[in-house]
C-alpha positions as CSV (number, residue, x, y, z in Angstrom):
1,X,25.7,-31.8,38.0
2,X,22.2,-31.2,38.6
3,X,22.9,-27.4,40.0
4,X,24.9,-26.5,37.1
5,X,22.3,-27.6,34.7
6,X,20.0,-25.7,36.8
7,X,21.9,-22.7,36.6
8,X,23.2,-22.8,33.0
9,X,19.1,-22.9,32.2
10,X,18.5,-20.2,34.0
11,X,21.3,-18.5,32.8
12,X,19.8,-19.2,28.6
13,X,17.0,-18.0,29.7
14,X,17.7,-15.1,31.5
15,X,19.7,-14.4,27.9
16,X,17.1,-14.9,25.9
17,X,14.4,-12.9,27.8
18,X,17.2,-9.6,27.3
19,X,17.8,-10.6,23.0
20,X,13.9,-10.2,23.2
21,X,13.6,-7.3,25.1
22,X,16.4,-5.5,22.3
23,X,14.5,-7.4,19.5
24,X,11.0,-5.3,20.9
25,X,12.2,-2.2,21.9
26,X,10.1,0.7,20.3
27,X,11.1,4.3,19.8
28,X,8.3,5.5,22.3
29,X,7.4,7.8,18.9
30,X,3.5,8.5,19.6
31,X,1.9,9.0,16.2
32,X,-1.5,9.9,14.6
33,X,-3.6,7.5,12.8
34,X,-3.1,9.1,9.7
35,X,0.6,8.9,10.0
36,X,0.3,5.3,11.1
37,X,-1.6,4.7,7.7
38,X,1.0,6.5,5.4
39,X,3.2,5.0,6.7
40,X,1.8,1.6,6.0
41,X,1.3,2.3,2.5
42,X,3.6,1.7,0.3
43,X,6.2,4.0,-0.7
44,X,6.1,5.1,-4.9
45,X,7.2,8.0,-6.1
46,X,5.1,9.1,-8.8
47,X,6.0,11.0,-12.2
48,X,3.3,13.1,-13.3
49,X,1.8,13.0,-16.8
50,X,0.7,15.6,-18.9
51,X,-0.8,13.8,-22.0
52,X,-3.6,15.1,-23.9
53,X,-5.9,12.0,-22.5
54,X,-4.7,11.8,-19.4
55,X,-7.2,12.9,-16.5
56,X,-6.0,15.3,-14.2
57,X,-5.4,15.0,-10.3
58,X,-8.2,15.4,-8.5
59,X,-11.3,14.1,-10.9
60,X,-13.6,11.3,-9.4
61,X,-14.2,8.7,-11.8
62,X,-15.3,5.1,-11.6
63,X,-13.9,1.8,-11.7
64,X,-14.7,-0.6,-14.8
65,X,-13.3,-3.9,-15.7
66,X,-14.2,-7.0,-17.1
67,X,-14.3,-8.7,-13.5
68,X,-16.1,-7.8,-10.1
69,X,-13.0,-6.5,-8.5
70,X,-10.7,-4.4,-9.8
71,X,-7.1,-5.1,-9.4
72,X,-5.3,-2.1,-7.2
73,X,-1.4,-2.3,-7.4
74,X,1.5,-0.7,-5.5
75,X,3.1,1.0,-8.7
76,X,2.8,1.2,-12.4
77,X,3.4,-1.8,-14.4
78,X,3.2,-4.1,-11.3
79,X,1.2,-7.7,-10.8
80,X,1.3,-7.3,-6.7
81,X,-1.8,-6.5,-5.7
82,X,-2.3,-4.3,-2.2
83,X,-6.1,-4.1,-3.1
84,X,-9.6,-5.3,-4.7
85,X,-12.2,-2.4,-5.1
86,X,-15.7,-3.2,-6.8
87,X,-16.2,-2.6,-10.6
88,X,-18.5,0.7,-10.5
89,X,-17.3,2.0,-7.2
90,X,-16.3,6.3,-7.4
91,X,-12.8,6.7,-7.1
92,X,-10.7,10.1,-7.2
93,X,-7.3,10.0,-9.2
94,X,-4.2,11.6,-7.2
95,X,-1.9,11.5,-10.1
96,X,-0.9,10.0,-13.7
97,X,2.6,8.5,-14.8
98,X,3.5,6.9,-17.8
99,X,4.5,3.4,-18.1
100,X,5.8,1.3,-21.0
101,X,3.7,4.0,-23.1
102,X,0.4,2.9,-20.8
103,X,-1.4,5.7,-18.5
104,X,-1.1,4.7,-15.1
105,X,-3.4,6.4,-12.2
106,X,-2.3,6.8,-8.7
107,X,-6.3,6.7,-7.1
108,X,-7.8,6.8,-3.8
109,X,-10.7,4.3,-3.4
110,X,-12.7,3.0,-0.5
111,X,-10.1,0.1,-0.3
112,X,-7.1,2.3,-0.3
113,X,-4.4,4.2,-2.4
114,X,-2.9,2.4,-5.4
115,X,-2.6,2.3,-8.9
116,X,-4.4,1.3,-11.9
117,X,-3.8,1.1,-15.7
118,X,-5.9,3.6,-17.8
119,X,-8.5,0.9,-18.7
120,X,-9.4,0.8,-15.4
121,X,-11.3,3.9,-15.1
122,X,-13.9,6.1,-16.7
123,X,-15.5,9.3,-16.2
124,X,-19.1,8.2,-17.5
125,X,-20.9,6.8,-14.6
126,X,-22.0,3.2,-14.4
């Protein structure tokens, strides 16, 4: 009785040592820092805005808020946060899209890429 609990043990475990070896296997794909980080971030497709207040792609503009950190978000409209950056801090805009009639901007900041509502940023320096 003994053996056969002894070999059905062995047995599990030799069974689950192979379902983690499938769980882990990895693609053997060697990739570049930079694609490593895209491909962490997260995925939005952005609609460009051409409004007359709008700023365009590529201007570097500062954070302001009423708080220390300013809320970065992973698309338009959206509560969950992928980053804090410091009110004051130079950010440079990627690209606009409209939003329940708000201007969002798609910036990059010290912290990372991510969105912010229009009241979030200003061209005058701090």
């Amino acid at each position: 009785m003994k053996r056969q609990t002894a070999k059905f043990s062995l047995v599990l475990a030799l069974v689950a040592i192979f379902a983690s070896i499938l769980a882990c296997q990895q693609s053997g794909e060697i990739i570049s820092e930079a694609e490593a980080t895209a491909r962490a971030m997260p995925t939005v497709t952005p609609t460009s805005v051409v409004a007359e207040n709008s700023i365009e792609a590529g201007t570097v503009v500062y954070l302001t808020g009423r708080g220390y950190l300013i809320n970065i978000v992973d698309s338009p409209g959206s509560f969950h946060m992928i980053a804090g950056q410091e009110r004051g801090v130079e950010v440079t805009i990627l690209d606009s899209s409209l939003y329940k009639d708000e201007i969002w901007y798609l910036i990059l900041a010290p912290t990372g890429q991510g969105w912010v509502p229009e009241e979030n940023v200003t061209t005058e320096e701090p």
